[in-house]
C-alpha positions as CSV (number, residue, x, y, z in Angstrom):
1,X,4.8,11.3,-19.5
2,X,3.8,8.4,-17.3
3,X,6.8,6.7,-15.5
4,X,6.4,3.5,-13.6
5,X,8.0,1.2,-11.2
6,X,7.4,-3.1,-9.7
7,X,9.2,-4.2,-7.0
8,X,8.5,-7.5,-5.4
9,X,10.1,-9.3,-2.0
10,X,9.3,-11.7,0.5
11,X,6.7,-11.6,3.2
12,X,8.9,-10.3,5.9
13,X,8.6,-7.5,8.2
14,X,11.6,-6.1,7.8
15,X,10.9,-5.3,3.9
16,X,8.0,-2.9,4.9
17,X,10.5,-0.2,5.7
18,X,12.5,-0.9,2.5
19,X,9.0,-1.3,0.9
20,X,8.3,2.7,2.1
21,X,11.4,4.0,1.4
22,X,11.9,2.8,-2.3
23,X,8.5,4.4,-3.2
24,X,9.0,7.3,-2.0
25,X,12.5,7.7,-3.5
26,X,10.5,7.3,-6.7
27,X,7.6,9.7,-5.7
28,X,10.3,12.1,-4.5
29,X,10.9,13.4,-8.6
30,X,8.0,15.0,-8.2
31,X,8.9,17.2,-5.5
32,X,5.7,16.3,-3.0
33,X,5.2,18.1,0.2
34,X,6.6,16.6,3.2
35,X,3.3,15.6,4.2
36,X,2.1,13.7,1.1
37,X,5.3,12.0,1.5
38,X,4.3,11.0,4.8
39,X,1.1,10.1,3.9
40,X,2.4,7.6,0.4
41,X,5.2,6.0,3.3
42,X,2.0,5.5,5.8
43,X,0.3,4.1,3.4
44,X,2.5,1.6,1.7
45,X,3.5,0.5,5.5
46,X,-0.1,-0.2,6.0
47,X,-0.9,-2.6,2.8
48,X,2.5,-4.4,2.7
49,X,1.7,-4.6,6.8
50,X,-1.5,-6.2,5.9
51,X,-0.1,-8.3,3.4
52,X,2.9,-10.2,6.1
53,X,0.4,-10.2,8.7
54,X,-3.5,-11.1,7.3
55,X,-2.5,-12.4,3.9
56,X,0.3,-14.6,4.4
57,X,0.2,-15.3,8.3
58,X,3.9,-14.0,8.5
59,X,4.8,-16.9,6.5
60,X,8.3,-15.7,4.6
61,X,7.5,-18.0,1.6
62,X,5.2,-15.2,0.4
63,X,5.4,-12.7,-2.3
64,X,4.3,-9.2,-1.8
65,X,4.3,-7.1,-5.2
66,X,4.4,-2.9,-5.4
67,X,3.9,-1.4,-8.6
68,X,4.0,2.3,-8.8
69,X,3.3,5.0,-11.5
70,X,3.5,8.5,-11.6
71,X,1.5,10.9,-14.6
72,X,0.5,14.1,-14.3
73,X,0.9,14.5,-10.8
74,X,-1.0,11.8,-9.8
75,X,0.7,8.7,-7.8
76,X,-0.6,5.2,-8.6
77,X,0.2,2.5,-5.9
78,X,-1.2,-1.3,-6.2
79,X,0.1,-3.2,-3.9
80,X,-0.3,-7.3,-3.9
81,X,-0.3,-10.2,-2.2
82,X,-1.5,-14.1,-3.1
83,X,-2.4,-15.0,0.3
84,X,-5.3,-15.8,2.1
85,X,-7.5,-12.7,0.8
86,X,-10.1,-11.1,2.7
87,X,-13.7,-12.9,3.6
88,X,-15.6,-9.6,3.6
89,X,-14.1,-7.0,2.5
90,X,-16.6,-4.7,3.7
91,X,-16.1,-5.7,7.2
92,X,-12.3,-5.4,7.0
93,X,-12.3,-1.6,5.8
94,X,-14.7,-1.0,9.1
95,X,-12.6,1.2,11.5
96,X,-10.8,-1.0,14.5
97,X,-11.8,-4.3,12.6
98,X,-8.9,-6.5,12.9
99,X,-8.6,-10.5,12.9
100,X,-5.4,-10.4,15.2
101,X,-6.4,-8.6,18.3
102,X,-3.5,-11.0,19.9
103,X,-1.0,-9.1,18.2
104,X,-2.5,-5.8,19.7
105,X,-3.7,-4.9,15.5
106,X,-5.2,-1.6,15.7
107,X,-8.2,-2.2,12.9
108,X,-7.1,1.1,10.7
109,X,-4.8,0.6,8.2
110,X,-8.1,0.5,5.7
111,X,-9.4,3.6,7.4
112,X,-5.8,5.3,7.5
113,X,-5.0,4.4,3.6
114,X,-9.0,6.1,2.7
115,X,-8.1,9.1,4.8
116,X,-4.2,9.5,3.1
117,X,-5.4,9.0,-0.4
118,X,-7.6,10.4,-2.9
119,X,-8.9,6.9,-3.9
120,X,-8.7,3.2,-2.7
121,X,-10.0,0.2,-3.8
122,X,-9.5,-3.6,-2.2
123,X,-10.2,-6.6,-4.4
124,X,-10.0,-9.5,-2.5
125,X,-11.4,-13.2,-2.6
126,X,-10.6,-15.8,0.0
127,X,-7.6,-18.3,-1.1
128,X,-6.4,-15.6,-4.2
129,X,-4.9,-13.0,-2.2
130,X,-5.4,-9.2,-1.9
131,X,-5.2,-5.9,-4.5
132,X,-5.3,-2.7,-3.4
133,X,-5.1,0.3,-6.0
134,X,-4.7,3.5,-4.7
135,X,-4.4,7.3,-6.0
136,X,-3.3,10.6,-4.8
137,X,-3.0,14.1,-6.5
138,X,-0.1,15.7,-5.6
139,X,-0.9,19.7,-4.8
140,X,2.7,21.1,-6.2
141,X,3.9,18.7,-8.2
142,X,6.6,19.3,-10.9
143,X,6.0,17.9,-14.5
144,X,7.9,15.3,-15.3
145,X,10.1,17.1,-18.4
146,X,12.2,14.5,-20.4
């Protein structure tokens, strides 16, 4: 059975915590280890991170947009913004690439979310904003019984 999840809020910072904590309290039903949990907080930080910072310059009027399923134990994440999208994305997923190095950016949350998950993928066009789709397999999950 495939179960799913949107959630949307403004740009601001201090959503990214409730960003982290709301998906894992939906991931939780499948009983994940305390590391993959870890891992799916990190990287849902890092995108809706990305997305108040690069995509819409910290500018509250923004949207950022989570959507989450769960099937088979296997966790879907595509997280969204309509900001400024990314010029090359190639470039951006290099490790320590950053465009704010004023704001002491470390350059890895691309690198981060392709070492936490099982797949990523960035579609991004300057002046449409940013997708990125990610997957992980959860090693023990439970089946979803209903």
């Amino acid at each position: 059975m495939r179960n799913e999840m949107n959630l949307e809020f403004s740009a601001l910072s201090q959503n990214e915590s409730f960003a982290r904590v709301t998906v894992a309290a939906f991931v939780a039903q499948l009983d994940p280890t305390m590391d993959e949990l870890t891992e799916l907080k990190t990287v849902v930080s890092e995108a809706v991170t990305n997305a108040i910072i690069h995509g819409y310059d910290n500018n509250p009027a923004g949207m950022v947009y989570i959507s989450a399923a769960i099937e088979d134990g296997v966790v879907e994440l595509t997280i969204r913004d309509d900001g400024m999208g990314i010029n090359d994305v190639e470039e951006a997923r290099q490790p320590l690439y950053t465009t704010k190095p004023e704001l002491e950016r470390s350059g890895m949350g691309f690198t981060i979310m392709e070492n936490f998950m099982d797949e990523v993928e960035v579609d991004s066009h300057p002046g449409t904003g940013t997708i990125i789709r990610m997957k992980k397999h959860l090693t023990n999950s439970k089946a979803l019984c209903n």
